[in-house]
Backbone as CSV, one residue per row, in Angstrom:
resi,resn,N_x,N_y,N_z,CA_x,CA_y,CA_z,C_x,C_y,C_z
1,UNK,13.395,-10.193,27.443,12.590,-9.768,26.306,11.115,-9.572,26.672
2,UNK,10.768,-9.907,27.805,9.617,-9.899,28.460,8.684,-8.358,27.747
3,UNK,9.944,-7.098,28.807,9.064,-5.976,28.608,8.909,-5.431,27.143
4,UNK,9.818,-6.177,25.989,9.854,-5.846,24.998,8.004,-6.169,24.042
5,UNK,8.089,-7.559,24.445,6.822,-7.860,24.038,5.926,-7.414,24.832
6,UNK,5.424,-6.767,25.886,4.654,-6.374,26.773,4.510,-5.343,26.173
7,UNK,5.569,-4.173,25.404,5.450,-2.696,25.190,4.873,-3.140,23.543
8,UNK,5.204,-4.196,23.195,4.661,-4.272,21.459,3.439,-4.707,21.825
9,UNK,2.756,-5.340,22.635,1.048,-5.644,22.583,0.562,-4.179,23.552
10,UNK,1.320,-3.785,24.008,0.312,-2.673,24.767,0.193,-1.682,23.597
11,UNK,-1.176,-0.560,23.898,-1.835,0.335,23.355,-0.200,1.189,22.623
12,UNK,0.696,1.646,23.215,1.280,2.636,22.906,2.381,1.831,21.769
13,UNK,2.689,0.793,22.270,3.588,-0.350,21.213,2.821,-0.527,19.574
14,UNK,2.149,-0.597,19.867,0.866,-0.946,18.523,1.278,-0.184,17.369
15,UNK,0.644,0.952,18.400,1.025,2.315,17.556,1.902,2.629,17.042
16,UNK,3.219,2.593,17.837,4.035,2.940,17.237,4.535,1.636,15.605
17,UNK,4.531,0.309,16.218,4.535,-0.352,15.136,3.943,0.050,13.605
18,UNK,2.397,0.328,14.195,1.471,0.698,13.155,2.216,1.491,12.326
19,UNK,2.652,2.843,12.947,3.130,4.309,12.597,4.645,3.604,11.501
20,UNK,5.263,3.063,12.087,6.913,2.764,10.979,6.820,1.572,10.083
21,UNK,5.951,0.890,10.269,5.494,0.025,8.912,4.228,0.839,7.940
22,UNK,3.462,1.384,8.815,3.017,2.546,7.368,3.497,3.097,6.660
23,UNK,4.818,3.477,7.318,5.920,4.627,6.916,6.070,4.068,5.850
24,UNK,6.867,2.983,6.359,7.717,1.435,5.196,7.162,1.722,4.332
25,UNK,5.389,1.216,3.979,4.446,0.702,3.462,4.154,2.067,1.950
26,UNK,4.140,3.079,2.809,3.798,4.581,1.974,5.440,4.281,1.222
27,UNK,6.803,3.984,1.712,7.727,4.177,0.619,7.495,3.178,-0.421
28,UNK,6.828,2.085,-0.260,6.947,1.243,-1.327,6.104,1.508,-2.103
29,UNK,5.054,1.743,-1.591,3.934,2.398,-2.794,4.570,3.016,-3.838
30,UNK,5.284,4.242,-3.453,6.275,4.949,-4.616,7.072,3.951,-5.530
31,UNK,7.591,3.074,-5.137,8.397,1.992,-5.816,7.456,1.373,-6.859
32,UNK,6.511,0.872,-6.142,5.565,0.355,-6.657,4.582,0.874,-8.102
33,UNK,4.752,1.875,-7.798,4.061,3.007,-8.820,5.428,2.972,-10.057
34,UNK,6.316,3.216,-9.485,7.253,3.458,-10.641,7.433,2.148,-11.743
35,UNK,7.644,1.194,-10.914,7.233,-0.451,-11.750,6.080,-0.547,-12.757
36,UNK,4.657,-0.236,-12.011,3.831,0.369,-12.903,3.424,0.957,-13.889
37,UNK,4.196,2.582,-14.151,4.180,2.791,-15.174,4.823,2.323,-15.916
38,UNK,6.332,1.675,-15.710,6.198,0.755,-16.911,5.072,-0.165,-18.274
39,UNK,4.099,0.257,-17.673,2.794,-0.478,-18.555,2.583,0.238,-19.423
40,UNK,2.382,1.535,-18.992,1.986,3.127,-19.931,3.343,2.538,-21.563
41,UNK,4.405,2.607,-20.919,4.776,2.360,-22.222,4.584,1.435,-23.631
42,UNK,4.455,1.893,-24.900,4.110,1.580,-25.778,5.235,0.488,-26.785
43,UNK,5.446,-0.795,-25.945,6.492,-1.492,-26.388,6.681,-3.004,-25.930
44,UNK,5.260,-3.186,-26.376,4.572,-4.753,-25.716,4.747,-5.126,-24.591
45,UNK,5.067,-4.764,-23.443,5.420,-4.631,-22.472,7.125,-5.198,-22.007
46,UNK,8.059,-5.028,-22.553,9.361,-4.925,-22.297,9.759,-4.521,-21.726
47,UNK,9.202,-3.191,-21.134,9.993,-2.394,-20.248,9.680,-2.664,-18.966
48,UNK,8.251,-3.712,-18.920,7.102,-3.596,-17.277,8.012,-4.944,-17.330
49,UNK,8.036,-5.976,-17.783,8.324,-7.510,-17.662,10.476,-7.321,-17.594
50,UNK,10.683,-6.653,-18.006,11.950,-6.511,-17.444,12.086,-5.977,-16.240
51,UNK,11.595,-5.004,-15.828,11.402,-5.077,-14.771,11.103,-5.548,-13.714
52,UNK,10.179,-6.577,-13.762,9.304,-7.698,-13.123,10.542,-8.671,-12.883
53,UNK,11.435,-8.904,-13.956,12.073,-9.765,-13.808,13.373,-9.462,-12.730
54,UNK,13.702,-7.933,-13.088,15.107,-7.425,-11.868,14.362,-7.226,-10.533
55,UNK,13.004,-7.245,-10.026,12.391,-6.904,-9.128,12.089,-8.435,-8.238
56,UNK,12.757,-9.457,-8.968,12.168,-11.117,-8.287,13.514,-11.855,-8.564
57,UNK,14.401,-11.130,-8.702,15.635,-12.078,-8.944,16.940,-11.324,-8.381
58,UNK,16.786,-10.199,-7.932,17.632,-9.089,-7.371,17.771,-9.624,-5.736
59,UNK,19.194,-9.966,-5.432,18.598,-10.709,-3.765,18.620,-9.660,-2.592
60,UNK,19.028,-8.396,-2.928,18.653,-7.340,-2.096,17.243,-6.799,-2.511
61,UNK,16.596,-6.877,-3.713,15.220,-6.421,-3.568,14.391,-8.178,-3.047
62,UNK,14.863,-9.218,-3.834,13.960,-10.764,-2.841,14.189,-9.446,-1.300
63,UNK,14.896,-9.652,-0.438,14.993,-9.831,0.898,14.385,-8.698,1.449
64,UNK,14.306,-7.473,1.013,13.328,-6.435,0.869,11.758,-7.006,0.869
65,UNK,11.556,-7.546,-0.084,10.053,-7.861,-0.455,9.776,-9.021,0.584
66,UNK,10.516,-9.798,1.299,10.473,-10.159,2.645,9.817,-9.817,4.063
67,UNK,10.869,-8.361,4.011,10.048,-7.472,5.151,8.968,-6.738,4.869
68,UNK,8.672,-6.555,2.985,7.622,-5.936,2.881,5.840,-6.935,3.204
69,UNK,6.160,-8.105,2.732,5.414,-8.961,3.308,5.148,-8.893,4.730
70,UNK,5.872,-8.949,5.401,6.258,-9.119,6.985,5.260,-7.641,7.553
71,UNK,5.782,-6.373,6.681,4.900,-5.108,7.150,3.561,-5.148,6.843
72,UNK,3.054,-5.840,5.314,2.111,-6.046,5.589,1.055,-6.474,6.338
73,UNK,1.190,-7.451,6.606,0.550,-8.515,8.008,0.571,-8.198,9.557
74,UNK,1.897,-7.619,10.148,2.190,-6.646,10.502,0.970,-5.380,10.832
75,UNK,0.765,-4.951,10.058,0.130,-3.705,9.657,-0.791,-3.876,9.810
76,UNK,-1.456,-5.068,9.385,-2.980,-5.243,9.152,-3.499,-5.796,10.708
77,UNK,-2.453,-6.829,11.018,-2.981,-7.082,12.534,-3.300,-6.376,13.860
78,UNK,-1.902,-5.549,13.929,-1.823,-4.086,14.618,-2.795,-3.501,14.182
79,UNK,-3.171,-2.997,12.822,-4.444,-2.091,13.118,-5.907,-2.894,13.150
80,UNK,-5.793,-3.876,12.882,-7.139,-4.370,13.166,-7.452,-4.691,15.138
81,UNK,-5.697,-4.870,15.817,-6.158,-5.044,17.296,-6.526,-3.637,17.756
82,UNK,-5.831,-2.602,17.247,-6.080,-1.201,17.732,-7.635,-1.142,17.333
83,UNK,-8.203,-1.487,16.501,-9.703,-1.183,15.731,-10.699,-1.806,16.947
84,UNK,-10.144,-2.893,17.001,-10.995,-3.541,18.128,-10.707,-3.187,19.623
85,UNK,-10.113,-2.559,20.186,-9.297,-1.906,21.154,-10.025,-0.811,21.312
86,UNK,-10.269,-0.211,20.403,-10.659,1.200,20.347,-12.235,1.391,20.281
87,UNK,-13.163,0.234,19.587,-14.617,-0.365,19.635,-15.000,-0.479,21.345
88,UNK,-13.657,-1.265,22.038,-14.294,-1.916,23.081,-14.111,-0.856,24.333
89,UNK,-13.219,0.528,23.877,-13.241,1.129,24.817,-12.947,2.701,24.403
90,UNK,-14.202,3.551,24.090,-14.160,4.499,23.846,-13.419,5.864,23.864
91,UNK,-13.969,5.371,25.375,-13.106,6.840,26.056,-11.427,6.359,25.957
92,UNK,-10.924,5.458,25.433,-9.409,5.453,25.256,-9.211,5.554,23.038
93,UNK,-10.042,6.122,22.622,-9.968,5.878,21.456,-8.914,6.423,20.911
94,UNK,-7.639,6.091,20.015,-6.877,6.971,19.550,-7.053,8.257,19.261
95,UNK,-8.526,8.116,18.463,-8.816,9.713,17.726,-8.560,10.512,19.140
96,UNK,-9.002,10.784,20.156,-9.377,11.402,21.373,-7.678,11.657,21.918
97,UNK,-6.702,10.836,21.994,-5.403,11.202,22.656,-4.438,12.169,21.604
98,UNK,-4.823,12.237,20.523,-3.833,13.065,19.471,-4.341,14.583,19.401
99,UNK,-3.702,15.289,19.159,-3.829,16.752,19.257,-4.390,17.118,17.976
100,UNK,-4.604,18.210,17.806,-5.420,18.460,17.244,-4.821,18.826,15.507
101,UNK,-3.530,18.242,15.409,-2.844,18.765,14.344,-3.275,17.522,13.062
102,UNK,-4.235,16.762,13.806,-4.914,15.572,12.842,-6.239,15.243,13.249
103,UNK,-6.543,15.329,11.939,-8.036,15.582,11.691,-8.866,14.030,11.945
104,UNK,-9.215,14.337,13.381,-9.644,13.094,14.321,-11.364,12.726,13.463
105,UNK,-11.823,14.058,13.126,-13.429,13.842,12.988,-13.709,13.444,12.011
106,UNK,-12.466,13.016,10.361,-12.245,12.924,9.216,-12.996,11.919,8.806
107,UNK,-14.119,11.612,7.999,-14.476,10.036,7.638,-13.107,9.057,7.384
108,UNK,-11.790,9.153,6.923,-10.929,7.999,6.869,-10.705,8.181,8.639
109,UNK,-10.300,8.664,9.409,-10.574,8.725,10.557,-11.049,7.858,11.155
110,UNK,-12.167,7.902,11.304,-13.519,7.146,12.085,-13.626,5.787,11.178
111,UNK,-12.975,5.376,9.667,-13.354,4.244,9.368,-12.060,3.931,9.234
112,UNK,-10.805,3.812,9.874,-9.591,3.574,9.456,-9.775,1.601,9.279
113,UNK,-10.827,1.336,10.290,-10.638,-0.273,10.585,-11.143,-0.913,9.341
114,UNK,-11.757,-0.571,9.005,-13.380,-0.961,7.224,-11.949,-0.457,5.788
115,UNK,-11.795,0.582,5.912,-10.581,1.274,5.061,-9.539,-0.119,5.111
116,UNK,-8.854,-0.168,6.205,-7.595,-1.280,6.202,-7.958,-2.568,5.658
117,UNK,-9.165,-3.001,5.916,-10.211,-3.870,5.910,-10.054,-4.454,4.504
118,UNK,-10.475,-3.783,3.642,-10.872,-3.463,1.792,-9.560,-3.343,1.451
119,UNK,-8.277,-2.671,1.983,-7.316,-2.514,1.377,-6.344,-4.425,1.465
120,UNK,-6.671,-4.687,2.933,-5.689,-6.283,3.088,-6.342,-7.092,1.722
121,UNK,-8.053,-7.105,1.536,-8.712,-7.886,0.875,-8.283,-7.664,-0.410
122,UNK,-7.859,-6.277,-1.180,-7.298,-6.484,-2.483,-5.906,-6.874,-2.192
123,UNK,-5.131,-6.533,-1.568,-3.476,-7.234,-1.591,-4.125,-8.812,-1.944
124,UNK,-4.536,-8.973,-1.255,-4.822,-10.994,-1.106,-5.339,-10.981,-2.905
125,UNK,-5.834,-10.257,-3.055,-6.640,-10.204,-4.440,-5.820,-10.148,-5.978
126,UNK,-5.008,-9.181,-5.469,-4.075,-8.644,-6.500,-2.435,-9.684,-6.591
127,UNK,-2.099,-10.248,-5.303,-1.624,-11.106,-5.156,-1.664,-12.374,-6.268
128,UNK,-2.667,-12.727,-5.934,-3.461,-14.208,-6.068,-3.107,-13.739,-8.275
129,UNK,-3.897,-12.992,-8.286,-3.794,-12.565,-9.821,-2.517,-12.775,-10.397
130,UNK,-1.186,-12.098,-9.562,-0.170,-11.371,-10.396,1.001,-12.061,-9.717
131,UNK,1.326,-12.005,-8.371,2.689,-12.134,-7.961,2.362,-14.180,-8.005
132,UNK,1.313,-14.819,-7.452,1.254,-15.926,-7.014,1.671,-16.893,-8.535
133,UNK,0.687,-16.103,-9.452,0.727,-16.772,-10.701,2.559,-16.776,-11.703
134,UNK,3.446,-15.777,-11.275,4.736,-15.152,-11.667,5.211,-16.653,-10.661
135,UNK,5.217,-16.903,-9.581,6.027,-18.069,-8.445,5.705,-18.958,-8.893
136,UNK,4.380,-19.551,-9.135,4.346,-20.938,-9.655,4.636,-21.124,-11.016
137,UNK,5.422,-20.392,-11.726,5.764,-20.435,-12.984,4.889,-20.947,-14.356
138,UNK,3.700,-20.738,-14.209,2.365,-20.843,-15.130,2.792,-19.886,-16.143
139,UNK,3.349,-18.941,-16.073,3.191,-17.770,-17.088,4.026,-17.861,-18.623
140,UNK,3.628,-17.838,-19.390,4.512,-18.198,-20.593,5.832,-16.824,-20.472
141,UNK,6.549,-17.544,-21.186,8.058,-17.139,-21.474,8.415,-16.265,-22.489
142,UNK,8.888,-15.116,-22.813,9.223,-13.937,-23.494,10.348,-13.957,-23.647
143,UNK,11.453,-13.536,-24.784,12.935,-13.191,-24.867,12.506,-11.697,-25.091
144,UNK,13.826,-11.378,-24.547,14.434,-9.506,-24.894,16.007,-9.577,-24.861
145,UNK,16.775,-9.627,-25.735,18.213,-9.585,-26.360,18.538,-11.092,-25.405
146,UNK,18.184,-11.998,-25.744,18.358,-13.330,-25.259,18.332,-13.776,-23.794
147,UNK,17.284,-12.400,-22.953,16.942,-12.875,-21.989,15.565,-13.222,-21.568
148,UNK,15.545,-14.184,-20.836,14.164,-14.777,-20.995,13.379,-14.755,-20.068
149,UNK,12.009,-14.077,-19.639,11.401,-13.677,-18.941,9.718,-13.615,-18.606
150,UNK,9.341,-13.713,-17.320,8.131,-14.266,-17.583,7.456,-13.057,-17.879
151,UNK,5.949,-13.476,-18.912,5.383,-12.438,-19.618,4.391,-12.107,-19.019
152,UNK,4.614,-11.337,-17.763,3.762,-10.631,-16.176,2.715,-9.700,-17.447
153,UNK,3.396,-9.220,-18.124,2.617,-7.615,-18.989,1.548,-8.499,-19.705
154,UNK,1.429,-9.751,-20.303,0.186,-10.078,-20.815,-0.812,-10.508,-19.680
155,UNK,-0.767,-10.956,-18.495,-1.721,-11.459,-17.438,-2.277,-9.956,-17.189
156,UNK,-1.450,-8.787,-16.728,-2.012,-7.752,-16.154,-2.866,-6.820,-17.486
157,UNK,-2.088,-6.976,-19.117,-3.170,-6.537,-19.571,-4.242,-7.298,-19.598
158,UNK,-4.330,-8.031,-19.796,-5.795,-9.149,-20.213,-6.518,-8.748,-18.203
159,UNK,-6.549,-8.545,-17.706,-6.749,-8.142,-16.420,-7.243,-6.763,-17.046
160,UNK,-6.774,-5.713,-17.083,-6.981,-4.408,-17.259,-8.212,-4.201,-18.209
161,UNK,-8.801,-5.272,-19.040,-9.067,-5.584,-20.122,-10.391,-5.909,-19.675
162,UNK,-10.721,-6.246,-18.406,-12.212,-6.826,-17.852,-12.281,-5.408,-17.057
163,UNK,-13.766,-5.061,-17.578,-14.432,-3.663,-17.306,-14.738,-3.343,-15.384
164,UNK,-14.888,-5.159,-15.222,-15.106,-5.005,-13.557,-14.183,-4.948,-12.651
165,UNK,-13.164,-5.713,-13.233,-11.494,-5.422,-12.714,-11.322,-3.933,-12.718
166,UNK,-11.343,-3.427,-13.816,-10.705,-1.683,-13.376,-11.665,-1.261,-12.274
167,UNK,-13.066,-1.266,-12.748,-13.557,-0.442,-11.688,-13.486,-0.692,-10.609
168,UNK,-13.333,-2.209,-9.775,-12.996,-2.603,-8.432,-11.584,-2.176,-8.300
169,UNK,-10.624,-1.818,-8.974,-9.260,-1.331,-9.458,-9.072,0.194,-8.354
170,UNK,-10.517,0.925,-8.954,-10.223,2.256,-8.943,-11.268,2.648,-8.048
171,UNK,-12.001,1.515,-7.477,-12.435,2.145,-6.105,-11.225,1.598,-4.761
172,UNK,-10.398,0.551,-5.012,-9.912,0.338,-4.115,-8.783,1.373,-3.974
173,UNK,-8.547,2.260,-5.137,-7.358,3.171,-4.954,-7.707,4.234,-4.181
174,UNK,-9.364,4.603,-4.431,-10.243,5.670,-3.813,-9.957,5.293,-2.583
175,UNK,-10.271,4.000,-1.552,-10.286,3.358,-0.451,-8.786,3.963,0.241
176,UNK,-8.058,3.225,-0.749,-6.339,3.978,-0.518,-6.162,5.395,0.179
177,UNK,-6.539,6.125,-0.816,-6.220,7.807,-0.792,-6.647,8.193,0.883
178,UNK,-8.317,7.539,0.710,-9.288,7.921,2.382,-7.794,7.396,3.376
179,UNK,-7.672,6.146,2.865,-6.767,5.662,4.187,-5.469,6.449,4.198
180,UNK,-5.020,6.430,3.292,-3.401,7.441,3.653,-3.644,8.758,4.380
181,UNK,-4.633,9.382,3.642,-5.087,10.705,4.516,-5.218,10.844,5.553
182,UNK,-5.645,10.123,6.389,-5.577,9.959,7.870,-4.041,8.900,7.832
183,UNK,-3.973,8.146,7.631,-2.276,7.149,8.361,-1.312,8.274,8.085
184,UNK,-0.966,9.362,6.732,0.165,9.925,6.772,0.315,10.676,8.188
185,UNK,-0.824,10.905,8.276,-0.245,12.383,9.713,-0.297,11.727,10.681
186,UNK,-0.754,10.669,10.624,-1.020,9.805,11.957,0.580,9.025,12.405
187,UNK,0.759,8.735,10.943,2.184,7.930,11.238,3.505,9.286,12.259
188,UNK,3.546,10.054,11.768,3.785,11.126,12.089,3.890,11.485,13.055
189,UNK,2.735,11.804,13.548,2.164,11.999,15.169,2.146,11.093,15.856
190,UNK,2.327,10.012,15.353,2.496,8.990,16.793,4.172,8.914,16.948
191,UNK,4.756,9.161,16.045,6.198,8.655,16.227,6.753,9.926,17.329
192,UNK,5.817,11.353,17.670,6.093,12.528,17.965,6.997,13.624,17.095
193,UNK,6.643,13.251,15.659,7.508,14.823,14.585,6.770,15.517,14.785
194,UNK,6.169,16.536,15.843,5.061,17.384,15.540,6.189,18.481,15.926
195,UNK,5.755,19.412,14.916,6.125,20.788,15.239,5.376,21.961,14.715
196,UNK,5.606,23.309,15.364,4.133,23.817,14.845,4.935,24.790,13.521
197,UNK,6.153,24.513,12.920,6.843,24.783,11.929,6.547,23.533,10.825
198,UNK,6.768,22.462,11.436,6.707,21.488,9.998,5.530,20.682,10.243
199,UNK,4.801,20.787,10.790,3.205,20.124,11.148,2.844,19.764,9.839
200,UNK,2.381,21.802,9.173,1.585,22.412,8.074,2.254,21.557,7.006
201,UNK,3.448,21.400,7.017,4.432,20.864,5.519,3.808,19.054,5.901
202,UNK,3.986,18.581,6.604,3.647,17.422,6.365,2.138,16.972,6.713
203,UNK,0.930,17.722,6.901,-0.323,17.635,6.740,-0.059,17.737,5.276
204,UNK,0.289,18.867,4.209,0.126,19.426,3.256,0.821,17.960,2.419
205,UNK,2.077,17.349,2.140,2.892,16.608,1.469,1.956,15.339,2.062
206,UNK,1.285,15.276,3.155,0.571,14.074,3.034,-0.865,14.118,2.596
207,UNK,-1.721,14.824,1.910,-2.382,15.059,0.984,-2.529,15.113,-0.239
208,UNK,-1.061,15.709,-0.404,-0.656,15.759,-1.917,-0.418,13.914,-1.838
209,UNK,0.098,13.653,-1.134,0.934,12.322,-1.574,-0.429,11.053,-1.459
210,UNK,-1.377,11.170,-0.778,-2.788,10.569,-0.872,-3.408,10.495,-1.852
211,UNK,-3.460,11.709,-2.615,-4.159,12.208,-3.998,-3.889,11.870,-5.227
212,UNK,-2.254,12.175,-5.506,-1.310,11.731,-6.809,-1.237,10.618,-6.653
213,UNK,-0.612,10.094,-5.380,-0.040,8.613,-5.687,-1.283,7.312,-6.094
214,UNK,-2.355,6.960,-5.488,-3.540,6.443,-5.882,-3.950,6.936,-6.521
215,UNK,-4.359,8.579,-7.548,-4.748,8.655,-8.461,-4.114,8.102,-9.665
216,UNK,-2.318,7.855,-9.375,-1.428,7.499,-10.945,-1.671,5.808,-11.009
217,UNK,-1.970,5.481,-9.688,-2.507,3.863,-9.638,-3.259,3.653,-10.671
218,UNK,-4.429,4.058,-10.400,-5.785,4.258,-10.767,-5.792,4.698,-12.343
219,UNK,-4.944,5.088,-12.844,-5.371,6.200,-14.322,-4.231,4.804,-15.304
220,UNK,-3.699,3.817,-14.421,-3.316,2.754,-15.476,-3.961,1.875,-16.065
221,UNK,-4.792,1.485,-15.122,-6.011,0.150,-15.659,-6.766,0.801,-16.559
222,UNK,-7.158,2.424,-15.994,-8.085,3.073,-16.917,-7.986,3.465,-18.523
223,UNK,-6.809,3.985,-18.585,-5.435,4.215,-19.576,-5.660,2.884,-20.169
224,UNK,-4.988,1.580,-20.125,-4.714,0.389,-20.563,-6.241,-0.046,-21.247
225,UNK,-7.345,0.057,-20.631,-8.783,-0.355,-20.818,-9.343,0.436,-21.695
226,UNK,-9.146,1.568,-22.016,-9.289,2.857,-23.165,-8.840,2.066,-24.420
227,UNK,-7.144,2.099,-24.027,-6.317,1.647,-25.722,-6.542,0.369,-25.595
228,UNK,-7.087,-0.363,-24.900,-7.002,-2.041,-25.749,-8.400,-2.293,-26.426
């Protein structure tokens, strides 16, 4: 197992790690979003807290949210050694070995390390708020047709509800978008999908998917903070 761990701490191992837990990381977001709007709906929150509840008691999604933990940390370490890797030695900087089908000179680019940075610090943040407080079972108790469930939808509105929460809300989604914009094509290009047929389609679907997906983040707290 020697060269195995030798190829996961060297420069090219990193990367690739980096590249298929971003991947991971970008599918859950989508998941994640969809849980979410559950809030938008207008039905005291029944539809978000039922959910909450098949999303922490489901033992194929528990064991999922396992490795999603695992990618996180993961993710953050790998790119913070590449960040410092890449500080201490220029002329080997990632931006410089990738072709030109990703936009090396991009401000998320050049700040991918500060970007990842702000993004670990709200997980720990948003955490601490929502998932930590749901485990230690603090949260009062809700029925829906005699099932009983913790009431996640009143912590996150009363959250949505403080003017400084959204806006730290909706710059960290801004933070998001910078960072996907550079990781989508990056994830990409390091794994080697480059082609000069589907390059354009996945520069293009990873823009779109930077833009919408952290903007529908972002337009819930805002949304929720309007009507309450």
């Amino acid at each position: 197992m020697s060269w195995f761990s030798t190829f996961l701490t060297s420069s090219v191992g990193r990367k690739l790690v980096m590249s298929l837990t971003g991947l991971f990381l970008i599918i859950f977001l989508v998941v994640h979003l969809i849980g979410n709007l559950q809030l938008l709906f207008d039905d005291g929150g029944e539809k978000f807290n039922l959910y909450a509840k098949f999303m922490t008691t489901n033992p194929v999604i528990k064991l999922t949210s396992y490795l999603l933990y695992a990618g996180i940390l993961l993710h953050a370490i790998q790119g913070w050694l590449l960040w410092r890797s890449n500080a201490n030695a220029r002329e080997t900087k990632y931006a410089v070995k990738v072709t030109r089908t990703v936009n090396t000179n991009s401000f998320a680019s050049r700040n991918m390390g500060w970007l990842g940075t702000i993004i670990f610090i709200f997980i720990l943040i948003h955490l601490y708020q929502f998932w930590l407080q749901m485990k230690m079972g603090v949260l009062e108790m809700v029925t829906y047709e005699d099932v009983e469930v913790d009431n996640l939808y009143y912590v996150v509105a009363q959250a949505f509800q403080n003017p400084l929460y959204v806006v730290f809300y909706v710059i960290c989604m801004v933070v998001i978008a910078y960072h996907l914009l550079h990781g989508f094509q990056s994830a990409f290009q390091t794994l080697g999908l480059n082609h000069s047929k589907y390059s354009p389609l996945i520069r293009t679907v990873g823009r779109i998917y930077a833009v919408v997906v952290p903007l529908a983040f972002a337009f819930i707290p805002v949304y929720m903070y309007l009507q309450g």
